[in-house]
N, C-alpha and C positions, 0 to 999 in steps of 0.2 A: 504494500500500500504506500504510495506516493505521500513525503508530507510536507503539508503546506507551510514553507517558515514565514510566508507574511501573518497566518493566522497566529504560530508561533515566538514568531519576534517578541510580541510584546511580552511572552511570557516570559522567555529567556533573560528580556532587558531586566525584568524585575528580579530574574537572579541573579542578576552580574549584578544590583544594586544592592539588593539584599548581602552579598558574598563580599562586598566591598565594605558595607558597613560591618559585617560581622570581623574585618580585619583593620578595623580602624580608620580607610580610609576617607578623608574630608570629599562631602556633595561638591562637584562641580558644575555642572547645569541645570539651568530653569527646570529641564523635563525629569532629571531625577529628585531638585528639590519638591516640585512639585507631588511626587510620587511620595514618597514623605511627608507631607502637610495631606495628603488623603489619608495618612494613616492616622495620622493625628487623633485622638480622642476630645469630644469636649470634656472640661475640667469636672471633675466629683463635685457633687454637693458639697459645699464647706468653702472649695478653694476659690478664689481671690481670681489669681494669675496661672498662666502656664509659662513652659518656656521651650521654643525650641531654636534647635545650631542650626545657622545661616552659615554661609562659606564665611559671611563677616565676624560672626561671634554669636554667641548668646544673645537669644532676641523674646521679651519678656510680651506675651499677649495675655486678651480678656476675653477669645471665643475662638476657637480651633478654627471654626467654618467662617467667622469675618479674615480671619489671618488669611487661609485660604482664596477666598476670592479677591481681598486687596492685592496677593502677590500675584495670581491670574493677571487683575487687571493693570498693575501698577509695574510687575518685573515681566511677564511672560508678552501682555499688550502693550506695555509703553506709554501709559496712559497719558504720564506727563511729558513725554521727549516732545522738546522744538529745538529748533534752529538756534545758535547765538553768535553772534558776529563778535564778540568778546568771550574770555577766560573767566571773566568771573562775573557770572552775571547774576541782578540782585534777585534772590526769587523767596516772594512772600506767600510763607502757609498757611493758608487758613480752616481749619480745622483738624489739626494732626492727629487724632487718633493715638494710636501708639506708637508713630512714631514710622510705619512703614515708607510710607511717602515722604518725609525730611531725609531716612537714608539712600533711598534710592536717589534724590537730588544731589547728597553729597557726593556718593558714587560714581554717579554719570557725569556731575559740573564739579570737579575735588574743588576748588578753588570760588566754588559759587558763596554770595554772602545774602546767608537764607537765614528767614527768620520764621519762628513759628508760632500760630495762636492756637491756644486747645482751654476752651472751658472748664472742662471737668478738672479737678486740680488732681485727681489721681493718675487722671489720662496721662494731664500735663507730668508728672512727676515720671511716668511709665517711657514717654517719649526723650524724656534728660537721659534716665537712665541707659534706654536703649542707643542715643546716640553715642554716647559714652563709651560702651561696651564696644559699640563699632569702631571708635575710634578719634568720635567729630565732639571736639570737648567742647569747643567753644560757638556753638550754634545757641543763640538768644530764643528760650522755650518760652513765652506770655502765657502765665496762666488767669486769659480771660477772654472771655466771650466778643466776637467780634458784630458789633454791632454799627444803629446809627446815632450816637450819644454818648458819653462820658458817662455813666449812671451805673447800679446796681439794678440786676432783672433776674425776675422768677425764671428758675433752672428745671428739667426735667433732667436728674440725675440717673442715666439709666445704667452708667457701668460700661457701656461698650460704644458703637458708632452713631449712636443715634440720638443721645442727649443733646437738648434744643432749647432756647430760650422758649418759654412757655408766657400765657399770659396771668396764669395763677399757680404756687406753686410753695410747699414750706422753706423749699432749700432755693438760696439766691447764688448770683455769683456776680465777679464784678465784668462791665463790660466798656469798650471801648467806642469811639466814633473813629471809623476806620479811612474815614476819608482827610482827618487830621492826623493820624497817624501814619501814613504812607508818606515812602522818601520820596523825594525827589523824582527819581528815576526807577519803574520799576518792571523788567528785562521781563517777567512771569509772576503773573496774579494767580493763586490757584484758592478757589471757592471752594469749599465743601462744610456747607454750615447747617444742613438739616433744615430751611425752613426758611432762614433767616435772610438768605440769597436774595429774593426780592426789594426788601426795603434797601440794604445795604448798597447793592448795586446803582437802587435808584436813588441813591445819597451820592455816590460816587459823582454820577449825571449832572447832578443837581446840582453839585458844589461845582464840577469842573475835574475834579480831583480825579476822575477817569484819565485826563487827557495825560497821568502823567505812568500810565498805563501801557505796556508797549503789546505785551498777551496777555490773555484770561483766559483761564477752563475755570468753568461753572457748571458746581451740579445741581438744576435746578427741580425740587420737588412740583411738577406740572398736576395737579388735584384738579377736577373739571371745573370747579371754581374759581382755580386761579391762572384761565386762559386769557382772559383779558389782561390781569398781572405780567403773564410771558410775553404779550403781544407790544405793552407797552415798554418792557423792558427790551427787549430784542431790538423797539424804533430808538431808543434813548441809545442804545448802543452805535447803530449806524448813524444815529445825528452827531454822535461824539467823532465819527472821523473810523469807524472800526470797521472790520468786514469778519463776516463770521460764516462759522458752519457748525451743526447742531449731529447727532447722534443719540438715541432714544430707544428705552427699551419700557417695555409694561412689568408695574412692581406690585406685586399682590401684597407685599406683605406691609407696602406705608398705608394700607389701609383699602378699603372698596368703595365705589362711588353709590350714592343710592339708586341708581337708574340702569340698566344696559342699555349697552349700545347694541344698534342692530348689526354688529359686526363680528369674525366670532374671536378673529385674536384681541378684541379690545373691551365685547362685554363690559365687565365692572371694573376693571381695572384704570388706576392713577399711571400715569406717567413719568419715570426717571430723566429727564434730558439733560445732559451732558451739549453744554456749549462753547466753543472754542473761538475765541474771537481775538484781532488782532491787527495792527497798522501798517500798511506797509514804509511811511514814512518814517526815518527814525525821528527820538522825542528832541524836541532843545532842551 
């Protein structure tokens, strides 16, 4: 009987990964890290954190399966690679998680001078720690909420990627107006605030304080409610001088709309949109 090794292959690859790790030797690609983070368990009842070895060091997470799809989308898709006509370009984070998305900017820009906001102060403390371990000591971690205001706002503390300024809530945190906080010059904007995307963007607009904006990726939560929200935000961006291009997936799990659609991939389902916008003139 004839055997089939493409059917095969993959089985084999998992032994040569398997036999690799059983003799100590360090992951070296996406597709065997990968293979690794499927094994992954989520944490026991009790535990806090987990941790597992990246080719970089010890990398300290708060959900097996978000770790998992961030590296998919952030090390295997590239979510944040652009262009840079400079060595060290300024690139500001905004909502760091644990930290997965500041290492990969150090990695791919070593020389990049990045900065990052994460509310949650555990998150924020999770992200120091991990950049640390990798290597990147001196990366400026804000532990607060990137907002449009200088103020204190009700938190939805949830532990993991999803914690969001809320509008009622026991636990606060402090937060920032982010259109006075941004330098001068800045090479990559990167959004990822849960919710928050809307107003802040349209603060950015509003103030000007976009124009000093060169990219943006934005993850913007699209709820059927808040299409007009997108519509205005997306014109505010092309009146600012930007051209963009968007990428969209259906997310069951921010929630369901009360209505279906007569459609079947869209039914109940909210919208994930991922927006990438950008100038082709450089800034003064």
């Amino acid at each position: 009987m004839m055997i089939d090794l493409a059917s095969r292959f993959p089985m084999l690859k998992n032994l040569y990964w398997n036999a690799r790790k059983t003799l100590g030797f360090p992951v070296r690609h996406n597709a065997e890290i990968l293979y690794w983070l499927r094994q992954q368990p989520e944490l026991p009842n009790g535990s806090k954190t987990g941790s597992f070895r990246f080719p970089w060091g010890n990398f300290e997470y708060v959900s097996a399966g978000q770790l998992r799809a961030q590296f998919e989308e952030i090390f295997v898709g590239r979510q944040y690679a652009f262009s840079s006509s400079t060595a060290n370009p300024v690139i500001i984070d905004c909502g760091g998680n644990v930290g997965l998305s500041a290492v990969w900017f150090k990695l791919n820009y070593p020389q990049c001078r990045l900065t990052v906001y994460e509310a949650d102060p555990d998150l924020a403390e999770i992200v120091q720690a991990n950049l640390t371990r990798a290597g990147f000591d001196h990366v400026p971690v804000w532990r607060q909420a990137v907002w449009v205001a200088n103020e204190t706002v009700a938190f939805s503390k949830t532990g993991n990627d999803s914690g969001r300024i809320v509008s009622e809530s026991p636990i606060s945190c402090a937060a920032i107006d982010l259109s006075e906080r941004l330098p001068d010059y800045v090479d990559l904007l990167k959004l990822d605030i849960e919710g928050a995307e809307f107003p802040v963007v349209n603060r950015l607009c509003q103030t000007g304080a976009i124009q000093r904006v060169r990219r943006l990726i934005c993850e913007f939560h699209v709820r059927r409610d808040k299409t007009d929200d997108l519509l205005q935000t997306l014109s505010q961006l092309s009146a600012s001088g930007m051209q963009f291009s968007m990428k969209a997936a259906a997310v069951p799990w921010i929630g369901m709309a009360d209505t279906e659609a007569p459609f079947e991939v869209i039914k109940r389902n909210h919208v994930l949109m991922e927006v990438f916008a950008w100038r082709t003139n450089r800034l003064k």
